[in-house]
PyMOL CGO cylinders between C-alpha atoms (Angstrom):
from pymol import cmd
from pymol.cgo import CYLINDER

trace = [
    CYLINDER, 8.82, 50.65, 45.88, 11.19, 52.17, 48.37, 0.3, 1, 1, 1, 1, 1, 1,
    CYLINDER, 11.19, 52.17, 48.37, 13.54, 49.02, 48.59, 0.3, 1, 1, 1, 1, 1, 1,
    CYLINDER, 13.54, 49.02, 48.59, 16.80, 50.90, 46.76, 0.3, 1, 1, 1, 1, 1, 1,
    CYLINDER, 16.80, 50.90, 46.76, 17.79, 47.69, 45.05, 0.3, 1, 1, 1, 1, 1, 1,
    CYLINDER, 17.79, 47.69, 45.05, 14.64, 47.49, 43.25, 0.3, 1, 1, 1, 1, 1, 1,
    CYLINDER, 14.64, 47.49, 43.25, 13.55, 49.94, 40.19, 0.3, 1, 1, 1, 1, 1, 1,
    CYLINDER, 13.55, 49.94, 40.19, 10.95, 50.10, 37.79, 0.3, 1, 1, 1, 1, 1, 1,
    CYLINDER, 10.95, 50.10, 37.79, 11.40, 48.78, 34.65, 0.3, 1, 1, 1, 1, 1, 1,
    CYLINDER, 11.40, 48.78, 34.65, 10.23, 50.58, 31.01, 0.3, 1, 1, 1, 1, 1, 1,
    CYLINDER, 10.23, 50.58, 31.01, 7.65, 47.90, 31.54, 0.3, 1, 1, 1, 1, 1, 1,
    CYLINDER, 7.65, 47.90, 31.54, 6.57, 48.93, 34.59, 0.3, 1, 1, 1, 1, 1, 1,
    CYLINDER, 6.57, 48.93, 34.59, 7.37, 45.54, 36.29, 0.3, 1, 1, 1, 1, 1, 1,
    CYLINDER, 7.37, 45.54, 36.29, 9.88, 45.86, 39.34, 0.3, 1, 1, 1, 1, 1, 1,
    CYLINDER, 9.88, 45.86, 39.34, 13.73, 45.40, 38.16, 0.3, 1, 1, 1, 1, 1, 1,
    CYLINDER, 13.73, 45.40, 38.16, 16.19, 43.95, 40.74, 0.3, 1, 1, 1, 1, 1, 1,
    CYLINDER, 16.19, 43.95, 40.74, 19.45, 45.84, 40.84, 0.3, 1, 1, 1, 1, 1, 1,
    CYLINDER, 19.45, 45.84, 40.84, 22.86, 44.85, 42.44, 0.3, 1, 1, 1, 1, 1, 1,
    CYLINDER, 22.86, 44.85, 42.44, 24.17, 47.37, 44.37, 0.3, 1, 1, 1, 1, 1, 1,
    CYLINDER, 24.17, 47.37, 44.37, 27.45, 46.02, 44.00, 0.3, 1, 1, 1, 1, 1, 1,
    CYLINDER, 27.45, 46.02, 44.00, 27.89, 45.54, 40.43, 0.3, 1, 1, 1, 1, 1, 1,
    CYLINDER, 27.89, 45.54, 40.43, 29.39, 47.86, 38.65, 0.3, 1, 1, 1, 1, 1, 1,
    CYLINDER, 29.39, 47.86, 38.65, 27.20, 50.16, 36.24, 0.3, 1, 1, 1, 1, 1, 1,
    CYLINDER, 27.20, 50.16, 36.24, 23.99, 47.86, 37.31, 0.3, 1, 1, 1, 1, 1, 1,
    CYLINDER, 23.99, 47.86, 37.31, 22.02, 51.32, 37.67, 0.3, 1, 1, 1, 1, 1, 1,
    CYLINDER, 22.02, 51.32, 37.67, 21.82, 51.64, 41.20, 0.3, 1, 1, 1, 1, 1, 1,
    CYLINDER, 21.82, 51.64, 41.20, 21.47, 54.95, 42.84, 0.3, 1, 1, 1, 1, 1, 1,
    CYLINDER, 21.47, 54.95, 42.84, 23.57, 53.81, 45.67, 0.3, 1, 1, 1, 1, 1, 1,
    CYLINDER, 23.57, 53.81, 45.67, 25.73, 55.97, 47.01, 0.3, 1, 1, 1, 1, 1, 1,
    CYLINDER, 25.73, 55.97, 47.01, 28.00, 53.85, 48.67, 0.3, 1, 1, 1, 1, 1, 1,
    CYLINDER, 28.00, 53.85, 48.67, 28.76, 52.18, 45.42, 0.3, 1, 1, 1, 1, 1, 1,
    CYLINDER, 28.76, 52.18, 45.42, 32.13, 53.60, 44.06, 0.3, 1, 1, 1, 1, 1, 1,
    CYLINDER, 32.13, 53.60, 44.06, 33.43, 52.96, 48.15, 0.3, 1, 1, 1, 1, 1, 1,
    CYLINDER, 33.43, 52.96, 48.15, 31.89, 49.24, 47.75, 0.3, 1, 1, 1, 1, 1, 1,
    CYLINDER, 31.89, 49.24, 47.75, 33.46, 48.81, 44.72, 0.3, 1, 1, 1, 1, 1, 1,
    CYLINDER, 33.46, 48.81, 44.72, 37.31, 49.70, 44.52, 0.3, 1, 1, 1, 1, 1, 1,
    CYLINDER, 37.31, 49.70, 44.52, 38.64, 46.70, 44.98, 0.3, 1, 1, 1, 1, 1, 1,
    CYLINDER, 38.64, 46.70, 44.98, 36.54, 45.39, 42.02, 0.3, 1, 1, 1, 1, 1, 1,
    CYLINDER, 36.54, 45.39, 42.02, 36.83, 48.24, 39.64, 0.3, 1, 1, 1, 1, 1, 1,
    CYLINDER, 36.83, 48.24, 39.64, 40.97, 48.51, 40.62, 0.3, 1, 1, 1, 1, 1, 1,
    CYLINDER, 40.97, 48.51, 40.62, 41.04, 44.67, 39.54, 0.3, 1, 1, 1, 1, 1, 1,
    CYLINDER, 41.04, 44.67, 39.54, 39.15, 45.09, 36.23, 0.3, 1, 1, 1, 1, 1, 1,
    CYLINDER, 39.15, 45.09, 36.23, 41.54, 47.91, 35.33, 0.3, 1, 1, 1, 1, 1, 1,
    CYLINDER, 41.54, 47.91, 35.33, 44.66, 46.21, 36.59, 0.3, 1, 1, 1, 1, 1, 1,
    CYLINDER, 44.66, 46.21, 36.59, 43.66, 43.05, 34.08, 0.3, 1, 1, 1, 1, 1, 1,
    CYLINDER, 43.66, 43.05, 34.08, 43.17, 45.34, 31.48, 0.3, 1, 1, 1, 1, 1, 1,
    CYLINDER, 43.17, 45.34, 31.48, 46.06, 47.27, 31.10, 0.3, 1, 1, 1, 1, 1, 1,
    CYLINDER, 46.06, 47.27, 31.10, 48.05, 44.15, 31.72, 0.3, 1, 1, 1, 1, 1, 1,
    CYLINDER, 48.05, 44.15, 31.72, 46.77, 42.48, 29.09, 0.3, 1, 1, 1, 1, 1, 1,
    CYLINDER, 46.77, 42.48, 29.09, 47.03, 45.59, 27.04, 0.3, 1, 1, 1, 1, 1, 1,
    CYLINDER, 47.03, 45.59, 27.04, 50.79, 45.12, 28.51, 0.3, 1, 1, 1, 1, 1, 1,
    CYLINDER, 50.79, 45.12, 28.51, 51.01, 41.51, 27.11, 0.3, 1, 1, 1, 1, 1, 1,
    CYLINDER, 51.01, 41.51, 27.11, 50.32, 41.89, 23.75, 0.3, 1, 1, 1, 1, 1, 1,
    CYLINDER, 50.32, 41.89, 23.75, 52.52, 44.88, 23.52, 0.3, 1, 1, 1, 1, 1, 1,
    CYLINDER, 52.52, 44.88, 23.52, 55.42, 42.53, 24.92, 0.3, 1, 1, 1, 1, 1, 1,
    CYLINDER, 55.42, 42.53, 24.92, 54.61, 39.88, 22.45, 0.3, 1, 1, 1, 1, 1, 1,
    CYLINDER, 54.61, 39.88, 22.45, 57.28, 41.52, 19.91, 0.3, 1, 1, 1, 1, 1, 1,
    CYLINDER, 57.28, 41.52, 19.91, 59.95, 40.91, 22.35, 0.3, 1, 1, 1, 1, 1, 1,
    CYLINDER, 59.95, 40.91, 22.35, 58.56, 37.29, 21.72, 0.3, 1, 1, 1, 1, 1, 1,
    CYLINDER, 58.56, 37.29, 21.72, 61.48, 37.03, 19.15, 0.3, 1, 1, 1, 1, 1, 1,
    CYLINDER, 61.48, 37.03, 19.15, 64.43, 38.51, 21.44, 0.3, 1, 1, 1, 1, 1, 1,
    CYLINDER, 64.43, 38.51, 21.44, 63.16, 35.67, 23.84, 0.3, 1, 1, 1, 1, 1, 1,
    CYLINDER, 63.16, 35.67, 23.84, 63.99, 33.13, 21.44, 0.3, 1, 1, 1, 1, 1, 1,
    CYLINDER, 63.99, 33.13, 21.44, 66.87, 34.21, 20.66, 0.3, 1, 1, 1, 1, 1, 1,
    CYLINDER, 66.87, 34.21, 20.66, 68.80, 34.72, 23.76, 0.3, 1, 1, 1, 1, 1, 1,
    CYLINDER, 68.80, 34.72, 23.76, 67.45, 30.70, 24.60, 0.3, 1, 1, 1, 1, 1, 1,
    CYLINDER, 67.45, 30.70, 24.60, 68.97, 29.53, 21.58, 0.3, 1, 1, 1, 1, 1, 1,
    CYLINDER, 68.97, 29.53, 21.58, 72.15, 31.43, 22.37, 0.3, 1, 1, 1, 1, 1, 1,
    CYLINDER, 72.15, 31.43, 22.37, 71.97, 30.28, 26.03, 0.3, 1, 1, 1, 1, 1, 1,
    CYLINDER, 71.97, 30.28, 26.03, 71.26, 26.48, 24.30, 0.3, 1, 1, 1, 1, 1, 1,
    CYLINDER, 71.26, 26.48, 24.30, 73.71, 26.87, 22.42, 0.3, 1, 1, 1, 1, 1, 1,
    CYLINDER, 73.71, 26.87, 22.42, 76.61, 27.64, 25.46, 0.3, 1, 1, 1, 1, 1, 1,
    CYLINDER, 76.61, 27.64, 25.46, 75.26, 25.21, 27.13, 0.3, 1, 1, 1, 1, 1, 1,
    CYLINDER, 75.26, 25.21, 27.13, 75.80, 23.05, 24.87, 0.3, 1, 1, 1, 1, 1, 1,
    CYLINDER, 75.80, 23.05, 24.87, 79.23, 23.40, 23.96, 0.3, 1, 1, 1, 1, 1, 1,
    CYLINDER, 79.23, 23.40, 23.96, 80.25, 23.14, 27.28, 0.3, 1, 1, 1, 1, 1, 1,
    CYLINDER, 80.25, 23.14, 27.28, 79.08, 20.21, 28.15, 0.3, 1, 1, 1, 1, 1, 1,
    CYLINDER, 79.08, 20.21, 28.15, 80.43, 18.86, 24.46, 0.3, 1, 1, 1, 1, 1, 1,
    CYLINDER, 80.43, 18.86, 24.46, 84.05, 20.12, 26.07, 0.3, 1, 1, 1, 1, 1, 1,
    CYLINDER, 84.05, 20.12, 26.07, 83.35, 18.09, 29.07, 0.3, 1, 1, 1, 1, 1, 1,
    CYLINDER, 83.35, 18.09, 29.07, 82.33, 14.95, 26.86, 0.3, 1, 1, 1, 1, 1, 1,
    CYLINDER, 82.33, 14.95, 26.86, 85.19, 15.14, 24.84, 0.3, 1, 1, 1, 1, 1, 1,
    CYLINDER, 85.19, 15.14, 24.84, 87.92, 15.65, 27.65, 0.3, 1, 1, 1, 1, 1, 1,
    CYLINDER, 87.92, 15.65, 27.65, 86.27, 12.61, 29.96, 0.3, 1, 1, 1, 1, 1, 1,
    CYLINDER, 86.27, 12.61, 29.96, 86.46, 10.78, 25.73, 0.3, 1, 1, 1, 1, 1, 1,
    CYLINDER, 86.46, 10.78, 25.73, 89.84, 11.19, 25.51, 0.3, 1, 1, 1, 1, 1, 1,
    CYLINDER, 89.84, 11.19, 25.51, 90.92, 10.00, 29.29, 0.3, 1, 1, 1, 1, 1, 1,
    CYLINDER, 90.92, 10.00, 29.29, 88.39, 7.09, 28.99, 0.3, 1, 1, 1, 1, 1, 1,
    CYLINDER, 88.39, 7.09, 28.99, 90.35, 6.66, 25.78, 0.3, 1, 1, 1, 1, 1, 1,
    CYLINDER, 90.35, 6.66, 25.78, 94.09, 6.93, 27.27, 0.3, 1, 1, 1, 1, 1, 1,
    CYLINDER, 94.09, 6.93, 27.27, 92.97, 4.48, 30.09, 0.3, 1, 1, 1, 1, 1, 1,
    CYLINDER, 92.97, 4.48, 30.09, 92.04, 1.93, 27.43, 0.3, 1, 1, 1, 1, 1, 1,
    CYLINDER, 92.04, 1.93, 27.43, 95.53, 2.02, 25.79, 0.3, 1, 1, 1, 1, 1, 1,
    CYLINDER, 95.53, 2.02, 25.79, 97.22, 2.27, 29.49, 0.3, 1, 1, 1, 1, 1, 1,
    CYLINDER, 97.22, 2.27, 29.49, 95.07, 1.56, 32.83, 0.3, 1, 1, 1, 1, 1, 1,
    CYLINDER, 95.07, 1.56, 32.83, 97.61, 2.47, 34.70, 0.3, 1, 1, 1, 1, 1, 1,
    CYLINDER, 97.61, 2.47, 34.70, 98.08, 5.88, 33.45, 0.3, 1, 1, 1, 1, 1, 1,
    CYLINDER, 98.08, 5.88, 33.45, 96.00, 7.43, 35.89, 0.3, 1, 1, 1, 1, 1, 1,
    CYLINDER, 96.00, 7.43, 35.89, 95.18, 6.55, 39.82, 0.3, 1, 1, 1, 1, 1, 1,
    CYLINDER, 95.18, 6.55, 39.82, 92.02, 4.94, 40.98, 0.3, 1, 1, 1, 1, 1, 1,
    CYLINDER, 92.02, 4.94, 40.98, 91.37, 8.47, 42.86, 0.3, 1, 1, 1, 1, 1, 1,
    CYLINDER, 91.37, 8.47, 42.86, 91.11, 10.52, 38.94, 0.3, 1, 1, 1, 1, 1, 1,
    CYLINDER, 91.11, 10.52, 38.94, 89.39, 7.18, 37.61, 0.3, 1, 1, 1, 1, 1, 1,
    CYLINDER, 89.39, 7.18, 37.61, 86.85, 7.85, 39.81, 0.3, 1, 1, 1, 1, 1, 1,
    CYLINDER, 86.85, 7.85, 39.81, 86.71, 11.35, 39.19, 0.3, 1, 1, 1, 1, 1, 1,
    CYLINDER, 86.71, 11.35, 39.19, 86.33, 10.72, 35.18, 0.3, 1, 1, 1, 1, 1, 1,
    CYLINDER, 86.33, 10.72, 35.18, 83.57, 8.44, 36.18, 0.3, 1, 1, 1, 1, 1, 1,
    CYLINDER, 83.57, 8.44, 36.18, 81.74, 10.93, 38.40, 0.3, 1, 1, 1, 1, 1, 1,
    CYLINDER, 81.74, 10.93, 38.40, 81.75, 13.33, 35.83, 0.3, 1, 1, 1, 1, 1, 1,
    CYLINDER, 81.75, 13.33, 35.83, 80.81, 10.84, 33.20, 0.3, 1, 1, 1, 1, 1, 1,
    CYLINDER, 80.81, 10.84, 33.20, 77.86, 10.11, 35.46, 0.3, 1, 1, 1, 1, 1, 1,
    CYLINDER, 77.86, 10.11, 35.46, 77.05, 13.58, 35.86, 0.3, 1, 1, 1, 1, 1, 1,
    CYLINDER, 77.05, 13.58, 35.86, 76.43, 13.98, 32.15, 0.3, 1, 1, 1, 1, 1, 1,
    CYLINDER, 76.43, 13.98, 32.15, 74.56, 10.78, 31.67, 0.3, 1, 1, 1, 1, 1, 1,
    CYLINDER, 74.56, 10.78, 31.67, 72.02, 12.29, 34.17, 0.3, 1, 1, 1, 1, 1, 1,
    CYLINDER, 72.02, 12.29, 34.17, 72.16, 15.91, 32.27, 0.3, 1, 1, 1, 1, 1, 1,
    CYLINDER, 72.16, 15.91, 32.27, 68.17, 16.60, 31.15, 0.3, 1, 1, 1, 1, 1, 1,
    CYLINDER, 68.17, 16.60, 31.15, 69.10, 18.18, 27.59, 0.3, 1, 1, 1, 1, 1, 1,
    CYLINDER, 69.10, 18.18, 27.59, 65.82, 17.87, 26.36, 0.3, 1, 1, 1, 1, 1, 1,
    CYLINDER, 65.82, 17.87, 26.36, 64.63, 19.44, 29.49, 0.3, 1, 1, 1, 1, 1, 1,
    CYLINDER, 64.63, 19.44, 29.49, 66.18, 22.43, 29.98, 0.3, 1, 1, 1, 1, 1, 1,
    CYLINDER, 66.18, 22.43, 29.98, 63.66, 23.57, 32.72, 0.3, 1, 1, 1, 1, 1, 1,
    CYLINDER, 63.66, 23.57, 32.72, 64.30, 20.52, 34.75, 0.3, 1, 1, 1, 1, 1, 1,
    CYLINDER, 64.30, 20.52, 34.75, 65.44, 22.13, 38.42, 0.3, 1, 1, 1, 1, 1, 1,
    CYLINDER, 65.44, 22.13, 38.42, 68.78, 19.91, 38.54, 0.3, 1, 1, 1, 1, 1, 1,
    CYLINDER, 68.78, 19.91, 38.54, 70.30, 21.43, 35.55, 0.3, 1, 1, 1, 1, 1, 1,
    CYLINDER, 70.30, 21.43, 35.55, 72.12, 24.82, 36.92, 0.3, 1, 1, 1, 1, 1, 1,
    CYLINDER, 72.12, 24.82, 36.92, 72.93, 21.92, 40.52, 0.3, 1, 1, 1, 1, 1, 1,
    CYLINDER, 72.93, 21.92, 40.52, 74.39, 19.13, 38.10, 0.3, 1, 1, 1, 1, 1, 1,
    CYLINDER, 74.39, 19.13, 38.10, 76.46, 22.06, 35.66, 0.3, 1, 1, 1, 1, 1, 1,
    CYLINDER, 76.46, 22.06, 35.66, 78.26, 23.14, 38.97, 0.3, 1, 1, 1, 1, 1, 1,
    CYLINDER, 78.26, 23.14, 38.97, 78.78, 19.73, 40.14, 0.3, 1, 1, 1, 1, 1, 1,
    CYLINDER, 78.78, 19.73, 40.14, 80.45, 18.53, 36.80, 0.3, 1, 1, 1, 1, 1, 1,
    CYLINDER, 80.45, 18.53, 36.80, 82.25, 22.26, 37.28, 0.3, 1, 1, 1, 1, 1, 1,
    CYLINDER, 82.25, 22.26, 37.28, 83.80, 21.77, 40.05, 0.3, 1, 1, 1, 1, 1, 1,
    CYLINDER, 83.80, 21.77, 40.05, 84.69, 18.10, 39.55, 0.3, 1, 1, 1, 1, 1, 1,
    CYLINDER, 84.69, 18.10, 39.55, 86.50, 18.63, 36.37, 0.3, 1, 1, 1, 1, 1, 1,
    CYLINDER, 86.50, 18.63, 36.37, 88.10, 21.77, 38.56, 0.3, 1, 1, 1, 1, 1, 1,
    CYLINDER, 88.10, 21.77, 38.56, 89.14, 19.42, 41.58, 0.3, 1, 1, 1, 1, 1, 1,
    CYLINDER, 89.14, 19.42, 41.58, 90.12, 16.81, 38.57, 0.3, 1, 1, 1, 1, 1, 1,
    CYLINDER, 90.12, 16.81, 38.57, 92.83, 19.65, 37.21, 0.3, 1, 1, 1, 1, 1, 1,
    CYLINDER, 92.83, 19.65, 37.21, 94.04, 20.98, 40.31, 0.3, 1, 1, 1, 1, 1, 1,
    CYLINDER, 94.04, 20.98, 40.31, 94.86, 17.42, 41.64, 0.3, 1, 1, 1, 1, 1, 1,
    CYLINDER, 94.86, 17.42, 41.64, 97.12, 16.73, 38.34, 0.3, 1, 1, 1, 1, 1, 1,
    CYLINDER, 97.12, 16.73, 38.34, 98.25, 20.19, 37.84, 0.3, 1, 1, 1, 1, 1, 1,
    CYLINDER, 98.25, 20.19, 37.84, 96.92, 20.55, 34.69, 0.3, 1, 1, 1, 1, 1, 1,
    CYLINDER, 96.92, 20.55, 34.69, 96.14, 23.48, 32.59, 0.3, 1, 1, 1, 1, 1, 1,
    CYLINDER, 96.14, 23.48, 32.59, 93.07, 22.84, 31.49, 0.3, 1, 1, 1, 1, 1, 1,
    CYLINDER, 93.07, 22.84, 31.49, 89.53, 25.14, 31.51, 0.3, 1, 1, 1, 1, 1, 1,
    CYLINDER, 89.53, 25.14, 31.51, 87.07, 25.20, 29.65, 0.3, 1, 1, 1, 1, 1, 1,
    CYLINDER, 87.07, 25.20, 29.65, 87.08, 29.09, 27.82, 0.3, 1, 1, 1, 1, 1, 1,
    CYLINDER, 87.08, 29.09, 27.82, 83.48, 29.21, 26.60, 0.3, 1, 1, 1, 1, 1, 1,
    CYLINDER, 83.48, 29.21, 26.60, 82.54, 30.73, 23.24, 0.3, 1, 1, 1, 1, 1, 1,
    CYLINDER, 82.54, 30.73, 23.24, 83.98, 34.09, 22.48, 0.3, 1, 1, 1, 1, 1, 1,
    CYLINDER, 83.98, 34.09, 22.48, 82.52, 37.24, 23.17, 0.3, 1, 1, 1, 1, 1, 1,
    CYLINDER, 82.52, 37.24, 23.17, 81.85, 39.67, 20.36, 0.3, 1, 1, 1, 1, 1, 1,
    CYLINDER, 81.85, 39.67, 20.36, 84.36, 41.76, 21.54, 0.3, 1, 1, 1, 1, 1, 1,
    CYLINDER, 84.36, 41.76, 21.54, 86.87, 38.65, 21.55, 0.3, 1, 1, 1, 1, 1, 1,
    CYLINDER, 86.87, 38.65, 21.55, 85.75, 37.19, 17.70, 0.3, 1, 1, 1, 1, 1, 1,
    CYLINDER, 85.75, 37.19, 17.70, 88.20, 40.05, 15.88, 0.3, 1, 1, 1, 1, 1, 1,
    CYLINDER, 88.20, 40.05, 15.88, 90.95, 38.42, 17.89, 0.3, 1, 1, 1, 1, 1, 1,
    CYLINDER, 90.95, 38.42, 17.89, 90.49, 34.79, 16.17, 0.3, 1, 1, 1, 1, 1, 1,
    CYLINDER, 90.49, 34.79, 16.17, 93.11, 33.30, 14.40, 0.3, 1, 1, 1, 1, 1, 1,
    CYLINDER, 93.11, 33.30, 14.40, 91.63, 30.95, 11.72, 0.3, 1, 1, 1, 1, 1, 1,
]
cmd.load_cgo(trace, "trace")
C-alpha cells in the first residue's frame, strides 16, 4: 500500500497506524513536530506525580503547622469569649456600668463569634469575621481607655521568659 498510515501486519493483513500517537509505528516524519505538545504533557504529569509522592512526607509538617494554627486560633477567640463573659457578667450585677454605645459593642462582638465557622475552618468568612471581632474589641478599648490586648501564645523565643 502506499497510504503512510497503513502497514503490513506479521499477518500480512493491512495495519492502520496513527500518525499522531506516540510510538504507534509510523514512519512519519512529521511526528515528533506533531507531537510536542502531547509528549511535553505526558512528561509534565509524570514527573509531577513523581513530585507528589515525594512531597507526601511533608504530609506530617502539614498537619502540624494546622494544628498549631488551630490551636492560635483558638485561644484567641477563647480570650475574646471570656472578656465579652465577664462584661456580660458585670452588666448583670450593674446595667448601668457601661453606656448603651459599649453594650452594643459587647453585643456585636458576641454576634461575631456566634457566627465564627469553627468546625469549618476553610469557610471564606473566617480571616473577614477575625478582623471584624479585631477591630471591634480594638475600637471597644480605645473608647474606654483600657489596657487591654490580646498577647497571643508565646513564641519559643518568649517561653524561657515565663514566670510560673
Amino acid at each position: 500500500m502506499s497510504d503512510s498510515t497503513a502497514s503490513q501486519s506479521p499477518s500480512g493483513n493491512p495495519e492502520i497506524v496513527d500518525p499522531l500517537e506516540p510510538n504507534s509505528g509510523g514512519d512519519d516524519i512529521f511526528h515528533s513536530a506533531v507531537c510536542v505538545e502531547d509528549d511535553h504533557f505526558k512528561e509534565g504529569y509524570s514527573q509531577g506525580y513523581a513530585d507528589g509522592l515525594a512531597s507526601a512526607v511533608d504530609k506530617e509538617d502539614g498537619r502540624l503547622v494546622g494544628l498549631k494554627n488551630g490551636f492560635e486560633v483558638g485561644e484567641e477567640l477563647g480570650f475574646y469569649r471570656g472578656v465579652i463573659d465577664v462584661w456580660n457578667s458585670a452588666l448583670r450585677v450593674d446595667g448601668s456600668c457601661f453606656s448603651t454605645r459599649v453594650i452594643a459593642c459587647i453585643k456585636r462582638m458576641e454576634d461575631l463569634l456566634n457566627k465564627y465557622p469553627i468546625s469549618n475552618p476553610e469557610d471564606e468568612s473566617v480571616t473577614d469575621l477575625r478582623d471584624n471581632l479585631r477591630w471591634e474589641f480594638k475600637k471597644l478599648c480605645l473608647s474606654k481607655n483600657w489596657n487591654l490586648e490580646y498577647q497571643g501564645y508565646p513564641k519559643a523565643s518568649e517561653a524561657g521568659s515565663l514566670d510560673f
